[in-house]
C-alpha positions in Angstrom: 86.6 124.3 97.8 88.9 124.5 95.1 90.8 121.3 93.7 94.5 123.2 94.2 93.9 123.5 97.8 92.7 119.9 98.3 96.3 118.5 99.1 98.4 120.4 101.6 101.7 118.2 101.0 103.3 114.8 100.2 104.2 112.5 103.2 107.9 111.3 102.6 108.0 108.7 106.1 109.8 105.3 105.7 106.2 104.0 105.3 105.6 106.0 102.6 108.3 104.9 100.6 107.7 101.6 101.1 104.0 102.1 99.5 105.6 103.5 97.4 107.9 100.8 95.9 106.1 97.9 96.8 101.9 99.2 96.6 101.7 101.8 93.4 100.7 104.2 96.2 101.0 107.7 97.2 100.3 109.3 100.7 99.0 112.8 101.4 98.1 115.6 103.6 94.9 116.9 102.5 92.5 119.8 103.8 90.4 118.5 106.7 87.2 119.3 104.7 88.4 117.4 101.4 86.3 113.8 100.7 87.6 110.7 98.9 86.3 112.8 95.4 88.1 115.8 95.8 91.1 114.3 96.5 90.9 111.9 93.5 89.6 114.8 91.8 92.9 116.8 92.6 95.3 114.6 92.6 94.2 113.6 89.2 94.4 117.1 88.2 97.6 118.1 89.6 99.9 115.4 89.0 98.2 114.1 85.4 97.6 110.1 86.8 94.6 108.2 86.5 94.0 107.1 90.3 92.2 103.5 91.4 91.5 104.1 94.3 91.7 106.6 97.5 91.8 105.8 101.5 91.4 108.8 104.1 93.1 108.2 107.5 93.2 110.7 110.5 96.6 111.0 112.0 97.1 111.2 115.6 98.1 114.8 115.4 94.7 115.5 113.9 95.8 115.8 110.6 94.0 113.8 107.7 95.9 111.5 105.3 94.8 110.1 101.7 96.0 107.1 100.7 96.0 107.4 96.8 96.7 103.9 94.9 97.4 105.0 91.5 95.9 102.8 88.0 99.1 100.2 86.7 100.1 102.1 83.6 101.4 104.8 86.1 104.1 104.1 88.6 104.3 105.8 91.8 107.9 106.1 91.6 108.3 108.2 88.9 105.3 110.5 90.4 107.3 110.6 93.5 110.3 111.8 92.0 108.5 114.6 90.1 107.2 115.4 93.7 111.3 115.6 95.3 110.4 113.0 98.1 112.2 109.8 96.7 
């Protein structure tokens, strides 16, 4: 599996946002296959951030989720403006 199909797309929900403002963290649809490496692994790669730590949830719908806290000298904020989903 290649790290540029790892994440699918950013999740901009109200619950996002506020992990956003408030955690330092980012949320993402990733490929169903994809484990807590790869995704650090891309996320790393494709946004330039050092990430602290990762969290995969399965949505209801099926689909599954990662839960990227990013390290302090980066602000999630900023990433998420670079993304167009603040």
């Amino acid at each position: 599996m290649s790290l540029d199909n790892v994440v699918i797309r950013p999740v901009s929900t109200e619950k996002a946002f506020r992990m956003i403002e408030r955690e330092n963290k980012l949320i993402f649809i990733v490929d169903p296959k994809a484990d807590k490496s790869k995704v650090k692994q891309a996320v790393e790669k494709l946004l330039n951030v050092k990430v602290e730590k990762v969290n995969i949830v399965r949505s209801i719908t099926g689909e599954k989720k990662a839960i990227v806290k990013l390290a302090k000298e980066y602000n999630a904020m900023d990433v998420a403006s670079r993304l167009k989903i603040v």
